[in-house]
C-alpha positions, 0 to 999 in steps of 0.5 A: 477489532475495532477498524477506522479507516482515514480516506485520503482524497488527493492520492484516494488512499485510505490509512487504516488503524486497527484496534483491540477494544480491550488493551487499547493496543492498535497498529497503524496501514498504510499512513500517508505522507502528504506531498504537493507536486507543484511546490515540492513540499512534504507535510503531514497534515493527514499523518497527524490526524492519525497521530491525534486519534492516537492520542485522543484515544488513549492508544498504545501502536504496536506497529506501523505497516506498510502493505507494499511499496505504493506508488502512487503516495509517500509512505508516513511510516517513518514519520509516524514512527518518530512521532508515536514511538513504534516499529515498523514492518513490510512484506521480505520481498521489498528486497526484490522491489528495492534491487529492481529501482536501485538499478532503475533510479541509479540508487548505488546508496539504496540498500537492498536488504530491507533494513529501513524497516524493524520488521520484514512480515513473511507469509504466515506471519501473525501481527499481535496487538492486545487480544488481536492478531492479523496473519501475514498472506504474502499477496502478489500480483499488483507488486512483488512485495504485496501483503493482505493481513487477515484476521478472524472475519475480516482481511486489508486486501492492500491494493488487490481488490477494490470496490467492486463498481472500481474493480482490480489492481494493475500489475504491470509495474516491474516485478509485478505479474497480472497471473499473480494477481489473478492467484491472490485475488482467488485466494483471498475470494475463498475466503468465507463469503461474509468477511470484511475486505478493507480495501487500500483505495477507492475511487468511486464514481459519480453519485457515491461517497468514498467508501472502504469497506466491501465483503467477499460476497459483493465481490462476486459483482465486481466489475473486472472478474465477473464471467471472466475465468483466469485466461481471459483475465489475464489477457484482459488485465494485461491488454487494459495496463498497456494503456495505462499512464504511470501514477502522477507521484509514481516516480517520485514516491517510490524513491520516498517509499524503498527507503522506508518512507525516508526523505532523501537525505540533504546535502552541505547546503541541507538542499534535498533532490528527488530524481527523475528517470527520464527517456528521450524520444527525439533520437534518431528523428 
């Protein structure tokens, strides 16, 4: 299997396009759809450089899959879908995320089904391209609907695992639980020592490029589970989050993001509104 990863550096996402050498056949992880917070402007500029590899390439997408409902960029899913003529797939339990924001955004037109999606990947689940196949782990902890795909040698671990000089994901989201996380990141460590993890982000400190591509080997040094066991990481993980600012885009993307990477639809004067949940902390002073 071929794997180009496509770096993100405004939201440090990395979009994935997995190849089967012989078919020409590929799918598409995790796009992103470029959104500038200061003008409130959607653009396509990275998911258009995906659609030109495709195209540069010779290649036909079997599927345009979304690893969990991100919160911290928009979902290009839809968008490349229109483009390239794919279907699209996300981990069933988006259904759970989507019933938790539905309420949370006051979204009574959200449907909670799944159905912005063609497809809802369960655990055990293969993804076919050509001669390639991805099996479906349904991996929560960092959201209740997180996937890793793993295929013969290598797995895209989502948001779980990062580099191991970054570390670990949050999981303090609603839905989201830090002994999930610790559940799915020791699965995904018994995996065989040399396997490739293609991480969902890297931030990478000073002195080092962007990177995307770690094993289950380096793991063993990564910064947030060396010498600490489950009770101790929980705690850990747990206390860290609680400090922890919300994404910049979160409550804005993952308005973007349920809806299967849908823009809000306009109204009479083709006006379109993102809404924001706010909380205010002057009662009672």
């Amino acid at each position: 299997m071929d794997v180009t990863g496509f770096f993100h550096s405004a939201t440090g996402s990395i979009q994935y396009i997995c190849i089967d050498p012989r078919s020409k056949r590929s799918i598409i992880i995790d796009p992103v759809l470029d959104f500038d917070r200061r003008s409130a402007q959607f653009s396509a500029e990275s998911a258009d450089a995906i659609v030109e590899f495709v195209r540069a390439q010779g290649l036909s997408v079997e599927w345009i899959i979304d690893t969990h409902p991100h919160a911290d960029h928009m979902s290009a899913v839809h968008y490349l879908a229109d483009c390239l003529g794919a279907p699209t797939a996300i981990g069933e339990h988006i259904t759970q995320v989507q019933e938790i924001w539905r309420e949370k955004y006051d979204l009574p037109g959200l449907h909670v089904d799944g159905r912005q999606w063609d497809r809802l990947l369960c655990d055990g689940d293969a993804v076919v391209f050509g001669d390639e196949k991805l099996s479906v782990m349904h991996a929560p902890g960092h959201t209740a609907a997180s996937i890793a795909l793993i295929g013969q040698n290598l797995a895209f671990v989502n948001d779980t695992l990062f580099m191991p000089d970054v570390g670990t994901a949050r999981a303090d989201f609603p839905g989201a639980s830090a002994q999930d996380l610790w559940r799915t990141l020791k699965a995904l460590l018994s995996l065989p020592e040399h396997t490739r993890l293609f991480v969902g982000h890297d931030y990478p400190p000073a002195g080092r490029d962007a990177c995307f591509e770690t094993t289950v080997r380096a793991q063993a040094t990564n910064v947030h589970l060396c010498g600490r066991p489950e009770a101790a990481f929980i705690d850990w993980r747990e206390s860290r989050d609680a400090t922890l600012p919300l994404p910049d885009l979160m409550l804005l993307a993952l308005q973007i993001n349920l809806n299967g990477g849908r823009l809000p639809a306009a109204d009479q004067l083709g006006r379109q509104y993102l809404k924001i949940p706010v909380t205010d902390a002057t009662k009672g002073r």
